[in-house]
N, C-alpha and C positions, 0 to 999 in steps of 0.2 A: 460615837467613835470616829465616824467621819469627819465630823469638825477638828478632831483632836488629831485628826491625822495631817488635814489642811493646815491649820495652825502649824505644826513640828514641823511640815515641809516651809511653810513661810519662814519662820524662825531660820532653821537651818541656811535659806537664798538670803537673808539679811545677815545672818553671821555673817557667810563666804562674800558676800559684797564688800562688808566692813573689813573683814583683815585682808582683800585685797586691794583695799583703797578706792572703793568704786564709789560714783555720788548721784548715783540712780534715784528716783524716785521712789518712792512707793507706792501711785496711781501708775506707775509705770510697768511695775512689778506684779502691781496684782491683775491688770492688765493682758499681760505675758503669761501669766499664771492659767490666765483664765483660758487664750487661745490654745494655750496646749494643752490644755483638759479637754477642749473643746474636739480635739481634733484626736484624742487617744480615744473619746467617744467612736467618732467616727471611724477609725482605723478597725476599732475592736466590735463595730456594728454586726449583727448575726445577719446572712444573708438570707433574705427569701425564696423560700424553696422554686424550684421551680414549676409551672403548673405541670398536670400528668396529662399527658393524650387521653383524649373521651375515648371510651372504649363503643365497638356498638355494642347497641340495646335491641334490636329488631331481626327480623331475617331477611329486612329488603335492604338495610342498613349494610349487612354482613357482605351479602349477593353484591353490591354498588361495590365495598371494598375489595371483594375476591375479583371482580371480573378480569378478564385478559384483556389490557390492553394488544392494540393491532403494533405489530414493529413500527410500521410506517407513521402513528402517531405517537410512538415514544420520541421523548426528548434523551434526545443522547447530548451527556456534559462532558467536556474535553475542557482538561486542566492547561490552562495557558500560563507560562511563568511569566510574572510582569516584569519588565524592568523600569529602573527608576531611572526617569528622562532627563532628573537633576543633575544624575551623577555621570551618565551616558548619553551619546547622543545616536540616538535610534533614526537610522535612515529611511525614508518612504520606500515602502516595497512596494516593486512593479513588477506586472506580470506581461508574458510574453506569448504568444502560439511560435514552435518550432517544430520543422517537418520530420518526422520521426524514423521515417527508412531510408535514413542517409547517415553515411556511404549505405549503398543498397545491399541490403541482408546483414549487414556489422553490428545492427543492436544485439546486444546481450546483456544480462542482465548480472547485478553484482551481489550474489549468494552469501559475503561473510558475516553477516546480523542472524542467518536465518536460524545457525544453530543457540544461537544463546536467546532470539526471540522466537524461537518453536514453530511460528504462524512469519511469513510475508508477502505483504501485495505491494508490486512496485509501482511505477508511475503508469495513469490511467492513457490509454492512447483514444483520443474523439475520429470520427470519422470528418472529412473535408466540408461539413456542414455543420459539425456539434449537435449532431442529434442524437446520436449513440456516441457509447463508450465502449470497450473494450479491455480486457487483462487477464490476468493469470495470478493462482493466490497459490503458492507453496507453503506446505508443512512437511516437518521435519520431524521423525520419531526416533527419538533418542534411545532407545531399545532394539533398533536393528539398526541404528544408523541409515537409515532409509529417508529419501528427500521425492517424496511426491507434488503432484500439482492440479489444478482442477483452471480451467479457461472457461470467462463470463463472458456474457455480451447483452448490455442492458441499456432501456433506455435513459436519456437526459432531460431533465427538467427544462423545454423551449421555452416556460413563460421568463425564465430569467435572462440574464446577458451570457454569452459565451464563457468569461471567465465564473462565471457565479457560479455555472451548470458544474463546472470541474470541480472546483472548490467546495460545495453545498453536498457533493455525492456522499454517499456515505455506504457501505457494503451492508453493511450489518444493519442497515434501515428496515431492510426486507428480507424475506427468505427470497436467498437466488438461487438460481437453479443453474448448473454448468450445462455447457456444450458439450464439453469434452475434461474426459476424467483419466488422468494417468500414475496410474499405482497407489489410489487412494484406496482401493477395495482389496489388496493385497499387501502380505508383510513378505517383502523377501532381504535377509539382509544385506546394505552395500548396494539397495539398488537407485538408479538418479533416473528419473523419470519428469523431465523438465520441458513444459510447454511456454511457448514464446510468441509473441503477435511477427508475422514479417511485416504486413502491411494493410490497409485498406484498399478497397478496389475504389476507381475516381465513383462509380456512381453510387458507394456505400453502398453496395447491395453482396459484397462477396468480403472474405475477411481470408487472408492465407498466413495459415498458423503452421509452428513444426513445433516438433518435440524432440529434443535430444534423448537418447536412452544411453544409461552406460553405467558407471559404476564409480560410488562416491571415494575410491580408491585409488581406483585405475584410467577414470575418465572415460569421456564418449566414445563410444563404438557405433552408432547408429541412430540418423536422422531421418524420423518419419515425416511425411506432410499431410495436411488437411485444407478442405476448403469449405468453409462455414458457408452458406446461403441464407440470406437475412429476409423476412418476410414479415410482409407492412403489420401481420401480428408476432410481434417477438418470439411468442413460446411456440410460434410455427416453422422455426427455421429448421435447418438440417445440415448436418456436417458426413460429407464422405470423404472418407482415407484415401490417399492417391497408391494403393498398391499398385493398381494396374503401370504407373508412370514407373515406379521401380522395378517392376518386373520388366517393361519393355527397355530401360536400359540393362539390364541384366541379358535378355535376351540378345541384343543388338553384339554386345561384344562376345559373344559365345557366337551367334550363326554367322558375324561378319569378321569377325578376327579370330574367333576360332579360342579365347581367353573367357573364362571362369572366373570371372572379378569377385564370385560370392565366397570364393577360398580365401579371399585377402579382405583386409576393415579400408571398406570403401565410405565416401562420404558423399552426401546431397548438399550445397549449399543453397536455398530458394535467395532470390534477388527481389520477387516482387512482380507486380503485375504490368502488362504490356500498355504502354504509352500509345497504342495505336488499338489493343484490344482487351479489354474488360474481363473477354474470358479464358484470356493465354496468360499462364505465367511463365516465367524464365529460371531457368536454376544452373548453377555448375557443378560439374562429377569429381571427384577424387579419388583417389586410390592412393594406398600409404604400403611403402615397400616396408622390408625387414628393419629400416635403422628408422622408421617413422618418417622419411620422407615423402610431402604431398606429389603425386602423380599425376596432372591434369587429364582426363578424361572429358574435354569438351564442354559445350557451351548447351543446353537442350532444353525446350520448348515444351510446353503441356497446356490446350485445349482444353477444361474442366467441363466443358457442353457437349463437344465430337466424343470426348475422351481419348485422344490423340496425342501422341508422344512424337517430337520430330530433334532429329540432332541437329542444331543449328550451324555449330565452328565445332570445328576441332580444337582451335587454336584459342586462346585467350580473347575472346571478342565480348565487347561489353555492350549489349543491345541496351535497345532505350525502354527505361524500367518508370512508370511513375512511382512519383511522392505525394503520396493523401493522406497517412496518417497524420495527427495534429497531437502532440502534448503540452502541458502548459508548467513553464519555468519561471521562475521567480528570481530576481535580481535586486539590488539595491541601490544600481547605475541611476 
């Protein structure tokens, strides 16, 4: 039958050659015949299954496959979309260090990704030697509408170069543990519980952090401070609340002016730590009348070793604040 069917299709390409005047061969034809046989083989080939993963056989086999790998030696894969360099021209990216508490106390941080990515951690601050790192990872719980945050402080990879350390970090390598946790162990709804790095101390041994509180509705109403203490074993440091600093300016204008500033939504603004000492930072007061206008309340001084509160100016005075934080930018200059 085969033959008989090869044959009627030969026949039939000699017909249609003949009545349209064609003057083909017939070593040509059967030629032609042949390669496209050859290749409707091949299209219509059955594919080989694939082989099946070996199952185990054993119970030490089983134990090797169940074990827990450690975080730190999983391979985490990060999808990178390639582009094509024929069609585009992809500039050399170059990275930079830039001093991260400037203008001093004006970093904030930009909140609109976190509702539709639930989790965010923004850009890593190095301390003025890149030995540590520094951040804040906020989440967002779409059932009270509530924006919490937890603040790290971890070290860096020194066998690498500066920019590698930044770049190679990775959060989720490890289980980290926070310094400080704000509104992660409670649901209240509408409430913002938002911590933020001010600055590195020059000798990385101090970290001053604040946390806005307020309400994802209404906005801030109150800015706490904290002073982390870093110790040559990381899980040994310690973080105290500067209550005492808000209370003695609460006090100052009640026993010297005789004003109750805790009646009105007053505000802390921290600048950063002292260019002459390590262990004083510097902040400015607010006070917000009835139509929300800022109040200046002075220039004021806080000690984290005496524990000492001093008011510095009255008047708008910009003492001298360093810059040690270090973060790393990426450009295509």
């Amino acid at each position: 039958m085969k033959k008989i069917a090869k044959l009627f299709v030969i026949f039939l390409i000699f017909k249609c050659l003949f009545e349209l005047g064609a003057n083909a061969q017939i070593d040509d034809i059967l030629l032609d015949f042949d390669k496209i046989k050859s290749k409707a083989k091949a299209t219509f080939k059955k594919k080989e299954p694939s082989p099946k993963p070996k199952m185990v056989e054993t119970v030490q086999e089983w134990k090797q496959e169940a074990q827990n790998i450690p975080l730190e030696d999983r391979e985490i894969k990060e999808e990178k979309q390639e582009i094509d360099s024929k069609k585009f021209h992809v500039p050399e990216l170059k990275y930079t260090f830039e001093a991260y508490n400037y203008p001093h106390g004006k970093r904030e941080l930009n909140l609109e990704e976190l509702r539709k990515n639930i989790f965010y951690m923004p850009y890593l601050v190095a301390d003025n030697g890149c030995r540590y790192v520094a951040y804040p990872y906020y989440y967002y719980s779409p059932d009270s509408n509530q924006i919490s945050s937890n603040f790290y402080v971890e070290k860096l990879d020194t066998s690498k170069t500066k920019t590698k350390r930044i770049l190679d970090y990775r959060h989720k390598q490890k289980e980290r543990i926070p310094v400080i946790e704000a509104g992660t162990k409670e649901i209240y709804p509408n409430l913002f519980n938002g911590l933020t790095l001010v600055d590195w101390s020059a000798d990385s041994k101090k970290l001053l952090i604040k946390e806005k509180i307020g309400s994802t509705f209404g906005g801030i109403y109150k800015t706490y401070l904290y002073i982390h203490f870093l110790e040559s074993d990381i899980r040994s440091g310690y973080t105290i609340k500067l209550d005492d600093f808000d209370e003695a300016i609460k006090n100052y204008f009640l026993d010297w002016e005789n004003r109750q500033i805790i009646k009105y939504r007053y505000d802390i603004e921290p600048l950063g730590f002292s260019s002459k000492d390590d262990n004083v930072i510097f902040a400015l007061c607010y006070v917000y009348d009835k139509d929300g206008n800022k109040i200046f309340l002075g220039t004021w001084a806080y000690d984290c070793i005496k524990r000492e509160t001093s008011l510095i100016s009255k008047t708008k005075f910009t003492p001298f604040v360093s810059i040690n934080g270090l973060i790393l930018k990426h450009s295509y200059n």
